[in-house]
C-alpha positions as CSV (number, residue, x, y, z in Angstrom):
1,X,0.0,0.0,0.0
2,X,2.9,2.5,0.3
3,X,4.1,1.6,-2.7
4,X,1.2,3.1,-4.1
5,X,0.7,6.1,-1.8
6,X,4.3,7.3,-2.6
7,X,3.8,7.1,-6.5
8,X,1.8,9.4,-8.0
9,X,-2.0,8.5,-8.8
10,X,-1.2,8.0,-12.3
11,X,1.9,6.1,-12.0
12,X,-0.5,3.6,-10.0
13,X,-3.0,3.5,-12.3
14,X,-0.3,2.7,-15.3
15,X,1.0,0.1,-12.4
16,X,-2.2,-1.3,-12.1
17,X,-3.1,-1.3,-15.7
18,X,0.1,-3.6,-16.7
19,X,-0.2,-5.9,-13.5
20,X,-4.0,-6.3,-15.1
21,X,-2.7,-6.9,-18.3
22,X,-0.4,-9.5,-17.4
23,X,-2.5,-11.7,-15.5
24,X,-5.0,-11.6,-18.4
25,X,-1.6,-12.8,-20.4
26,X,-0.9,-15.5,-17.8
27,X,-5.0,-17.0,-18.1
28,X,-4.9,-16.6,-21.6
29,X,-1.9,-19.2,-21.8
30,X,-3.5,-21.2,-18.8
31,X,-6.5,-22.0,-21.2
32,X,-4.6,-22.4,-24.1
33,X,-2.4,-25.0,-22.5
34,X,-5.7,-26.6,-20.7
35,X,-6.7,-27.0,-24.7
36,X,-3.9,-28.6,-25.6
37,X,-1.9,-25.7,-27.9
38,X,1.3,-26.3,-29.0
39,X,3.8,-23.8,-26.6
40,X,4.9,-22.0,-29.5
41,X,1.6,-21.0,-30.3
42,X,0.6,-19.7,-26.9
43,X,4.3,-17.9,-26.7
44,X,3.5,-16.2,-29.9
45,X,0.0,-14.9,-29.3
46,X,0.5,-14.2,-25.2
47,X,4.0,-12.8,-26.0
48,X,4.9,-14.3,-22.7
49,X,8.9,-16.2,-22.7
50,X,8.8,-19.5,-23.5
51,X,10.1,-20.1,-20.0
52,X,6.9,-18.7,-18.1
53,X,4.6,-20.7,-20.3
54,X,6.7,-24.1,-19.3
55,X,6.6,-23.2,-15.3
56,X,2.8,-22.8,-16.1
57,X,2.5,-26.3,-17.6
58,X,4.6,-27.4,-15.3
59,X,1.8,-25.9,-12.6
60,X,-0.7,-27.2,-14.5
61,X,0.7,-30.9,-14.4
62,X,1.4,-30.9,-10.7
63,X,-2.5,-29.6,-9.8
């Protein structure tokens, strides 16, 4: 919460906007991989490293 009080509002809200936009990016790849897509496919249309969408898999698996 400091972290936010000591930037400005719209520093936050640019924060906020990207930490939105990445989760979105990181459940888009979640259901891709639940539907069985190929991990160069869900690299190139998440734009997320290769190396992020294999720890999800690897998630994903362990559940």
């Amino acid at each position: 919460m400091k972290k936010i009080v000591s930037l400005g509002f719209d520093e936050a809200r640019a924060e906020a906007r990207a930490e939105g936009k990445a989760q979105e990016k990181f459940a888009t790849a979640k259901r891709m991989l639940a539907l069985g897509k190929s991990l160069q496919d869900i690299m190139l249309i998440t734009d997320l490293p290769m190396s992020k969408i294999q720890e999800l898999q690897a998630e994903i698996k362990s559940a």
